[in-house]
N, C-alpha and C positions, 0 to 999 in steps of 0.2 A: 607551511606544508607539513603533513603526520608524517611521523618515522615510522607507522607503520607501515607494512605491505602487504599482512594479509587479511582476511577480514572472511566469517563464516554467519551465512544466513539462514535462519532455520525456516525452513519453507516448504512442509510437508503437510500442513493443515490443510484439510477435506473443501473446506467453504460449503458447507453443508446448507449455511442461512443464507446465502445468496445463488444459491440454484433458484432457475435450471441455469444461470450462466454456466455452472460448474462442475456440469455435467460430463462435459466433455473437457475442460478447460480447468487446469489447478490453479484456485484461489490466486498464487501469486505470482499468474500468467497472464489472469485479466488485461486486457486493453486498461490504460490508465493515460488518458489524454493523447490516446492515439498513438498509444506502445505498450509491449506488456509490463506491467510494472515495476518487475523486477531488471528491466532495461534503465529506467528513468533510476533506479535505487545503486546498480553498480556506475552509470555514468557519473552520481554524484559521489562513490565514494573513488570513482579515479582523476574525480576532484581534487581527494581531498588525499592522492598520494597511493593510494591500494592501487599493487600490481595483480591480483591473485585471489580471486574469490570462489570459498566454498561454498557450493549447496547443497546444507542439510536438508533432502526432499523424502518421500514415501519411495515405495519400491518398484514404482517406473518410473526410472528417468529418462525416459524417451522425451515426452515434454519437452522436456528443460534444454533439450539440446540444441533447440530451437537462439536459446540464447549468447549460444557462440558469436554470432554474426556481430550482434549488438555489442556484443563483450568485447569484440576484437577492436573494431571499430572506434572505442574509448583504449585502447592498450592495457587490457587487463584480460587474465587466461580464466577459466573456468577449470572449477573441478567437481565433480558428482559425487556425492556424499550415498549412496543409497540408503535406508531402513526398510530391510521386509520385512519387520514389525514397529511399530509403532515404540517410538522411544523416548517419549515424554520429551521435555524443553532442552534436556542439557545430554541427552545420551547419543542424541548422531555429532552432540559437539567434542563429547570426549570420544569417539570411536575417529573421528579423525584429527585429535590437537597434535599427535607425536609429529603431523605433517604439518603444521604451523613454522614458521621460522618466528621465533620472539615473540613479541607483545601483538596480539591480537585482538580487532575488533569482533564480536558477536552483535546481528541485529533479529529481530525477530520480522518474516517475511511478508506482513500483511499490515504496517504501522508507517502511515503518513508524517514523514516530521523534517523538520529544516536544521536539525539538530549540527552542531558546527565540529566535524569529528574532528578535528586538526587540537580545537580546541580542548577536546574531553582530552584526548590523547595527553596534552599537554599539562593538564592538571593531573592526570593518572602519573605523568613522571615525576614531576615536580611533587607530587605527597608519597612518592615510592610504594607504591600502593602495588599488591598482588592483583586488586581487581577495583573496579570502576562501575559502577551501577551511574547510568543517567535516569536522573529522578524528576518528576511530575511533578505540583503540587496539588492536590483537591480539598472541596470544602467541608464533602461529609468523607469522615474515611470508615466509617463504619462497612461499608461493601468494597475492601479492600484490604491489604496487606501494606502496612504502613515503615519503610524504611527508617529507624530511631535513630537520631543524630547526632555526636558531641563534634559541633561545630560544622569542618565537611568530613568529619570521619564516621562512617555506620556503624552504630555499636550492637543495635539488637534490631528485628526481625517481630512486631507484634500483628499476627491477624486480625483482621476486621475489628479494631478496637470501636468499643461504644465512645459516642459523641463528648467530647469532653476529656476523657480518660487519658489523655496524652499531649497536656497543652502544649504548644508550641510546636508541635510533631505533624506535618501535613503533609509528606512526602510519599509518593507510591514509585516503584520500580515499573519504567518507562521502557524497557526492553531493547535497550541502546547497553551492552558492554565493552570495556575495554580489558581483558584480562591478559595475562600470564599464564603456559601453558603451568607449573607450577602449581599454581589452585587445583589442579585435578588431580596431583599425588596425591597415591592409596585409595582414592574412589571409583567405584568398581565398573567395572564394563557392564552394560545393558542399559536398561530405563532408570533414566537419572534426573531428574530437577534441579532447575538453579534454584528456584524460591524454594523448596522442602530440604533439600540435601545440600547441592554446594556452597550456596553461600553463607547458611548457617552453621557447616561445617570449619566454612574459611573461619567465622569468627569463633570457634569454640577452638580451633586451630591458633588465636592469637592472630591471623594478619591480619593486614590493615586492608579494608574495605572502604573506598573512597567513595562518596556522591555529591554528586555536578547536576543542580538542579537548571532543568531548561523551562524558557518559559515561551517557548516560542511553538509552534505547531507540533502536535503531538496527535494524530488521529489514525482510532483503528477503520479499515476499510471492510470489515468483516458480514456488513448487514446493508441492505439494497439502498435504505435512509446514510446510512454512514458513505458508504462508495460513494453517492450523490456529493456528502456535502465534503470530501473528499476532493471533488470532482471542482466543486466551490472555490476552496480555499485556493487550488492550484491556478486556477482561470482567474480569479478575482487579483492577484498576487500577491495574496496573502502569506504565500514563500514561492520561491524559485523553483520550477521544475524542468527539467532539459526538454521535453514534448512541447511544452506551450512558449518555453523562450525561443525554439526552433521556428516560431512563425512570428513575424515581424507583426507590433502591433501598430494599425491602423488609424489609433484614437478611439479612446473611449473604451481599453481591452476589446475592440474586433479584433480577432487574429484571423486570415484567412489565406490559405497556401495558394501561391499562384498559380497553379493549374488547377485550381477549386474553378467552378461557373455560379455567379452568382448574379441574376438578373437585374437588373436597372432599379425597378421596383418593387425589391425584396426589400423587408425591413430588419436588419439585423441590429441587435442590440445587446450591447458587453455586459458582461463580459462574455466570450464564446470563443469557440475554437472550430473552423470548416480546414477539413483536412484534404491530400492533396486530391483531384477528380473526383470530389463531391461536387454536387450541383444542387441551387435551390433557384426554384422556378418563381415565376412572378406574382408579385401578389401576398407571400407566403411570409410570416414574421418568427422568427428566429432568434430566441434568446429572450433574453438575460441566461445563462447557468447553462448553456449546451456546449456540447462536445457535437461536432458532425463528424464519423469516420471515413477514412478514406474510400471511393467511390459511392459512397453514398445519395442519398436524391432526397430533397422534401419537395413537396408537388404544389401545383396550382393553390395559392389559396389558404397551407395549412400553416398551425401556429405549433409553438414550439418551444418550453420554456422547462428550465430544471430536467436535462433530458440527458442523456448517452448513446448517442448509435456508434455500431461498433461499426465494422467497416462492412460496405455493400449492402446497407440496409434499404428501404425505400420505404417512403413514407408517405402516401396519396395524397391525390388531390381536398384541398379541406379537411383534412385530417386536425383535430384540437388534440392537443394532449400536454398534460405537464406531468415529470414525474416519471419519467420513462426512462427502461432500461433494455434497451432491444440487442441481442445479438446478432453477431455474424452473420449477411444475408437473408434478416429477417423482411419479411415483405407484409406493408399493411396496406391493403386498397380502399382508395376512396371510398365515404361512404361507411368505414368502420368507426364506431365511438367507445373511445377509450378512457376508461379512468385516469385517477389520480395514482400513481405509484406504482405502475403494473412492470412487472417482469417480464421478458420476452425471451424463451431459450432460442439457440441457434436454429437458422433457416426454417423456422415457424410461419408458417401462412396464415395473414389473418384476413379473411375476405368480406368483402362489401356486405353491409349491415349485422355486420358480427358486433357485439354489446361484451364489453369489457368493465368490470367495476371494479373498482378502487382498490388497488393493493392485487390486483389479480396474477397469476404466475401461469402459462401458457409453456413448455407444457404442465402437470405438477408436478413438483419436486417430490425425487424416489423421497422411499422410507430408510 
């Protein structure tokens, strides 16, 4: 178990590339296997020992307040971080570290990962370390910011270095920290970064900057293709996530909550997740890669593969689609043909012999 107990998530980003989900809905508020995301991210770090989690959000946190319930539920309190402006990666974290008690995790709000905080923690103590970068490895780092290494100590900071220029250097900053409120002495209130300012400050400061290279799931959720395979890895169990181990698996990854209706002659196929008063009618096939939200419906007939309905969607009779990402009370009727990838903002009506193609977004996404 961490000796931490507090832990701050920066979770203010717009989700601008996956509207219209996010229209109404902050990025990392999204349904994420049938809870908001950031439900599934504090139940694992009170895991992993956090009493006490901050979030660094935009300047309504009305949202977010939402996540009390879920927070309490796991024994862990909530506190609001606001920015009513926009304060880059590390400025709503230093506007509130004075309220940290000790050693702190940082996660960044929108990154799928199975990351073992107990353990970063544990190497952040054991190397006496100011601060703790969990590190990625990639194979071109040319479009990134490459973490330079002597051993597990960071010693420099090189952007987007060209292929080659850095042998044995393939580490990028993974957005998992463990720090010390300390690293923020003398830098300054407002907009702040960790990759421009603090932690190249830490090292022209002399501390020691530690990375804890993970090699286990590391996925942003920030794009309709990424949220899917997001959606993937958690249902497949390709790591653990508190939404899908919450449903007893069936064989073969079916998970289906028992007051789900699922008819005789439905053909479901794992991995999947029908959540609780969803119903799928007869006839209709179901999976591989679906999420069904709760109250939801798929009709007479229809298929259904690489998809997300959030909850109370409905989905017609004979309805084909893969690739689907339908919002809160979206209704599609029999009779509609939908592409491959299409977007669906909340309680969107899409009615019989409506023609949808590939990648479409219903409604479009503002400017």
């Amino acid at each position: 178990m961490s000796t931490v107990r507090d832990a701050m998530i920066v979770a203010g980003g717009r989700g601008t590339r996956l509207q219209p989900l996010t229209h109404a809905t902050p990025k990392p508020l999204l349904p994420f296997c049938g809870e908001p995301f950031l439900a599934g991210v504090i139940a694992r770090l009170a895991g992993a020992g956090v009493e006490r989690v901050f979030l660094v959000v935009g300047s309504d946190t009305a949202p977010f307040e939402g996540l009390r319930p879920h927070a309490a539920a796991v024994g862990v309190e909530i506190v609001l971080v606001p920015e009513p402006e926009p304060l880059d990666t590390a400025g709503g974290v230093r506007a509130a570290v004075d309220q940290v008690s000790g050693t702190f995790l940082v996660l960044n709000g929108d990154i799928l990962t199975d990351v073992d905080y107990p353990a970063v923690v544990a190497a952040h103590e054991a190397a006496g370390a100011a601060g703790t970068i969990v590190l990625t490895t990639v194979e071109d780092t040319s479009s990134f910011g490459v973490c330079v290494r002597d051993g597990t100590r960071i010693t420099a900071f090189v952007e987007k270095p060209a292929p080659g220029s850095l042998p044995g250097q393939d580490t990028i900053n993974a957005g998992t920290y463990v720090l010390e409120p300390a690293l923020f002495e003398g830098l300054p209130e407002g907009r702040l970064s960790f990759e421009r300012q603090v932690f190249p400050a830490a090292l022209e400061r002399g501390r020691h900057l530690e990375g804890v290279v993970h090699d286990g799931v590391w996925a942003d959720l920030g794009t309709p293709e990424r949220y899917r395979e997001g959606h993937r890895l958690a249902l497949s169990g390709a790591m653990s996530w508190p939404g899908v181990d919450a449903v007893p698996d069936r064989g073969g990854g079916v998970r289906v909550h028992a007051d789900a209706t699922v008819a005789a002659d439905a053909d479901l196929v794992g991995p999947l997740l029908v959540l609780e008063g969803a119903r799928i009618d007869g006839g209709a096939t179901v999976g591989p890669d679906v999420v069904v939200g709760s109250g939801s419906s798929v009709g007479t007939g229809a298929t259904l593969s690489d998809s997300v309905l959030f909850d109370r969607v409905t989905v017609g009779a004979d309805v084909a689609v893969t690739g689907l990402l339908a919002g809160a009370d979206v209704t599609i009727e029999g009779g509609a043909r939908l592409g491959r990838g299409i977007v669906i903002g909340d309680a969107e009506h899409i009615p019989a012999g409506t023609v949808l193609d590939d990648d479409a977004r219903v409604p479009t996404p503002r400017g």
